[in-house]
C-alpha positions in Angstrom: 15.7 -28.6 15.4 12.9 -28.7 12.7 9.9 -26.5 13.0 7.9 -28.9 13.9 10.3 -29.9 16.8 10.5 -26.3 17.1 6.3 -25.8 17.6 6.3 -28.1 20.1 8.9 -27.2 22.0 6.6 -23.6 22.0 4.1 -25.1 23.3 5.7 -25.7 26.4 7.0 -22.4 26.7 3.7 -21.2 26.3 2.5 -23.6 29.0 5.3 -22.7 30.8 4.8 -19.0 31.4 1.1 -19.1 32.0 2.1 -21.6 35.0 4.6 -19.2 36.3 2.2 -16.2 35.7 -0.7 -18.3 38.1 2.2 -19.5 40.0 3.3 -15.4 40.3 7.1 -16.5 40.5 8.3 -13.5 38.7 11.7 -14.9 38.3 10.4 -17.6 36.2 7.9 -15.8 34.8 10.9 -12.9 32.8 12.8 -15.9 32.0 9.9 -18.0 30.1 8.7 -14.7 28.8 12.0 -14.3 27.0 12.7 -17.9 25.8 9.4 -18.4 24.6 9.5 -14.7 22.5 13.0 -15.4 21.2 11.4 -19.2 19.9 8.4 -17.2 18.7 10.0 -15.2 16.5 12.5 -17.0 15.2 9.6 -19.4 13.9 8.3 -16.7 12.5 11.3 -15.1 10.8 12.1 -18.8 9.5 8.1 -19.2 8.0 8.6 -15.8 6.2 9.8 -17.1 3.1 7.7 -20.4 3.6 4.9 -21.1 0.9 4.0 -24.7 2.0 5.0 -26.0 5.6 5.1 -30.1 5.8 4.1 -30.5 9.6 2.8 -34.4 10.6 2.0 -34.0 13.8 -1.4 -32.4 14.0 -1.0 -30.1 17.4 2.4 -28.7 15.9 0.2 -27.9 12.8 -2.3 -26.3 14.9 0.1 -24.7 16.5 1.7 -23.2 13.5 -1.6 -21.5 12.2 -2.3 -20.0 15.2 0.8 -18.6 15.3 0.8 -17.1 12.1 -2.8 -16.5 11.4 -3.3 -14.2 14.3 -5.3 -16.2 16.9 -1.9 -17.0 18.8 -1.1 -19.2 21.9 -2.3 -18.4 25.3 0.8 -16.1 25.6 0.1 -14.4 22.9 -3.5 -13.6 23.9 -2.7 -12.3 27.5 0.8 -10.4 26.5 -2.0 -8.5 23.6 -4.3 -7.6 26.4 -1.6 -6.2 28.8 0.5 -4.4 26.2 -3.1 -3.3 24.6 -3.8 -1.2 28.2 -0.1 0.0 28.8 1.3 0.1 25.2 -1.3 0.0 22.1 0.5 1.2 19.5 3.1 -1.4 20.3 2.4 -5.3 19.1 4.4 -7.2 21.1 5.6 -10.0 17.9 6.2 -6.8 16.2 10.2 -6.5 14.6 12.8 -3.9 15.9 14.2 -2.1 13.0 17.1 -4.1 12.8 15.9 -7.4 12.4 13.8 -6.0 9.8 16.5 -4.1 7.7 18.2 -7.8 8.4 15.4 -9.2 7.1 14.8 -7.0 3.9 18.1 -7.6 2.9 18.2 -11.3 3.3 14.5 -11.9 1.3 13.7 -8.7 -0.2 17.0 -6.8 -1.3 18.7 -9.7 -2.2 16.9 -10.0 -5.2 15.1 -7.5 -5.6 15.4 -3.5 -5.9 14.1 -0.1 -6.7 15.9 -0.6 -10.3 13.6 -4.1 -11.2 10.5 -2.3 -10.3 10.7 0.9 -12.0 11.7 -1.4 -15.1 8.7 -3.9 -14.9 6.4 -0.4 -14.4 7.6 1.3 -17.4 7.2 -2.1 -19.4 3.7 -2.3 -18.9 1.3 0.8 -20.6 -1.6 2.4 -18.5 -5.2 1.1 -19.9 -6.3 3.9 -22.7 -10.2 5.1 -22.9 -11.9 8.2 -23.8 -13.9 8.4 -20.3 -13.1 6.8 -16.9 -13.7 3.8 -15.5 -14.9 1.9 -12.7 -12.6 2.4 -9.2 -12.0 -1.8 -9.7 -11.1 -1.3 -12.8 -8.7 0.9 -12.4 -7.5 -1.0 -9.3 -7.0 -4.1 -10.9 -5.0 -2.9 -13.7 -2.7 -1.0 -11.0 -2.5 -4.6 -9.2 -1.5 -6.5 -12.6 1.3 -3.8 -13.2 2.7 -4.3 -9.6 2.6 -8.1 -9.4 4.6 -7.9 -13.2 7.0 -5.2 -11.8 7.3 -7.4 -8.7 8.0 -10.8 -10.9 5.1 -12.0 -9.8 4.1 -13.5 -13.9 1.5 -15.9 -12.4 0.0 -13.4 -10.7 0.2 -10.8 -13.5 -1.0 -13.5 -15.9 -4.2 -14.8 -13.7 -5.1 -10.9 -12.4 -5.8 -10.1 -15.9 -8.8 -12.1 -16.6 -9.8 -10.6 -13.5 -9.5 -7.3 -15.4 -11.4 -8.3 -18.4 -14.6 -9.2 -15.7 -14.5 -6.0 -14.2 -14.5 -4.1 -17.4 -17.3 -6.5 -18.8 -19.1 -5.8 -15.4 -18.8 -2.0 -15.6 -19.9 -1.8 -19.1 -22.8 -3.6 -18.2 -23.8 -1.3 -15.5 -22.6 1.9 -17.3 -24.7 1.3 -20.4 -27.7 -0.3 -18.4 -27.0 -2.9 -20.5 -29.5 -5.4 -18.6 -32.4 -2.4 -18.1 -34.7 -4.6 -16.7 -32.5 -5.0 -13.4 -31.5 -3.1 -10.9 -29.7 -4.6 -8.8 -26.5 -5.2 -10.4 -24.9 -7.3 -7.5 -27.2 -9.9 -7.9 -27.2 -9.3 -11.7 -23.7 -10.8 -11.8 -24.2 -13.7 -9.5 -27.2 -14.9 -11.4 -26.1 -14.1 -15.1 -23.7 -16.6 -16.4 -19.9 -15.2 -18.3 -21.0 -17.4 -21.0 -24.1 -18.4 -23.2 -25.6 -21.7 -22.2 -27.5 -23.3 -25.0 -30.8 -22.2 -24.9 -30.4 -19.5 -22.7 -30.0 -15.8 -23.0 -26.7 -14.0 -23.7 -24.4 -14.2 -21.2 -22.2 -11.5 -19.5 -19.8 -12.1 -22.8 -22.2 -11.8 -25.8 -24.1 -8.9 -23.7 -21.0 -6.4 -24.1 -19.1 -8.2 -27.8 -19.6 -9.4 -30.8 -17.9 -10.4 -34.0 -13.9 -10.1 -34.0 -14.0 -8.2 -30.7 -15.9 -11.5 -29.2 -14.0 -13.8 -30.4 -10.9 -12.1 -29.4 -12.3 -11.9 -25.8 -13.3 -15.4 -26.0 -9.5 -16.8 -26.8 -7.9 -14.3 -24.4 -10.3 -15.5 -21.7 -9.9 -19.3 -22.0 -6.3 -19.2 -22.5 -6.2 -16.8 -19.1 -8.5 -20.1 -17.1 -5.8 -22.1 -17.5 -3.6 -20.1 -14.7 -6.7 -19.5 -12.9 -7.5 -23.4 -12.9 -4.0 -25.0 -12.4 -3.6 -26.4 -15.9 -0.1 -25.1 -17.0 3.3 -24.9 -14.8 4.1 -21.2 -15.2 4.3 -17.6 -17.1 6.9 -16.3 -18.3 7.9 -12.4 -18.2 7.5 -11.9 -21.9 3.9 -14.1 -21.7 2.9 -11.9 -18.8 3.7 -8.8 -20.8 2.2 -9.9 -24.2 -1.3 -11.2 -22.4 -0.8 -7.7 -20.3 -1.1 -6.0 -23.6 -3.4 -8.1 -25.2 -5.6 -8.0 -22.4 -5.6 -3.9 -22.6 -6.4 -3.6 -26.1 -9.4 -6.2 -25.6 -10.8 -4.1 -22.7 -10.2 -0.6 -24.9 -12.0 -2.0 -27.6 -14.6 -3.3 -25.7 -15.4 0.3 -23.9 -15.1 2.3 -27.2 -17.7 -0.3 -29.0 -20.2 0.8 -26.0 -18.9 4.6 -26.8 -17.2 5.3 -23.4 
């Protein structure tokens, strides 16, 4: 059956067991219990891989985000509450260890292993300044190393102009580099990354100048076009090379503020 075919046909198994339940004919009640958790999960074992779903018909649709974005069926909602009064460490969807060693191997260790991610880690340098840095800073540059080590490039490639923004952002608040604010959360939502004509310097122009602006200017435009959609995909070596690129722009933005 399709998913779709298959959503539907959960649906009725939902309906199903909350009849028997109001009906209280146990018999019925274990048996649509266990047909509609065996369908339930081997939706959800079939959508695990599953970027994009193609569902027409709009309940099945419905029914699919529910499902999978933690709202649930009616099912769902009453087996939580029981299991959350007798069992609550226990989700009920939750996998035994087998199916999810069966799992792993099928989507994770099939193509993946401890080998590729220790490799794509040791590929990619730590960021290099003479004081610290800002928690999301250093957060960020730990995400970009794990989506390269995990082959995510895209990801690697887009999370690094997400870098250069937080380092702009904490050299702005480390150097008081706007003194006549104080409150730097609204700082950043009013002051532009740019320099509109006319107006004064941006978040950009605030922290660089001369080579060093320039060179964050090209890195940052070439980084939008992941961000915005405009090219197909990254390659590992791109992902590296921008990686790098993207660490020496940062380093020689925080030693031109001293830090």
């Amino acid at each position: 059956m399709s998913i779709q075919d298959d959503l539907l046909e959960l649906a009725a198994r939902d309906q199903r067991l909350i009849r028997a339940l109001f009906e209280q004919d146990q018999t019925d009640l274990k048996n649509a219990w266990t047909d509609y958790q065996t369908l339930r999960k081997s939706l959800r074992t079939r959508l695990l891989d599953q970027p994009t779903a193609s569902i027409e018909h709009v309940d099945a649709a419905e029914i699919l985000r529910k499902i999978c974005g933690g709202d649930g069926l009616a099912t769902d909602k009453l087996m939580k509450r029981l299991l959350s009064e007798s069992e609550p460490d226990h989700p009920f969807d939750e996998f035994d260890d087998e199916e999810l060693w069966s799992m792993g191997f099928d989507l994770f260790y099939s193509w993946f292993s401890h080998y590729e991610y220790i490799t794509g880690l040791a590929e990619l340098r730590p960021l290099v300044i003479r004081s610290s840095v800002a928690e999301s800073v250093s957060r960020l540059v730990r995400q970009v190393k794990d989506c390269y080590a995990f082959q995510q490039y895209d990801a690697a490639y887009a999370l690094c102009r997400t870098v250069l923004e937080a380092s702009v952002r904490d050299i702005c608040v480390r150097c008081r580099l706007f003194p006549d604010r104080s409150d730097y959360e609204i700082l950043f939502e009013e002051i532009p990354w740019g320099t509109p004509r006319g107006q004064p310097p941006g978040l950009r122009d605030t922290v660089s100048s001369g080579p060093v602006r320039e060179r964050l200017q090209c890195l940052y435009s070439e980084l939008c076009s992941v961000v915005h959609g405009c090219r197909k995909s990254v390659t590992k070596d791109e992902a590296r090379r921008t990686f790098e690129e993207t660490i020496q722009v940062v380093e020689q933005l925080y030693a031109a503020h001293g830090l």
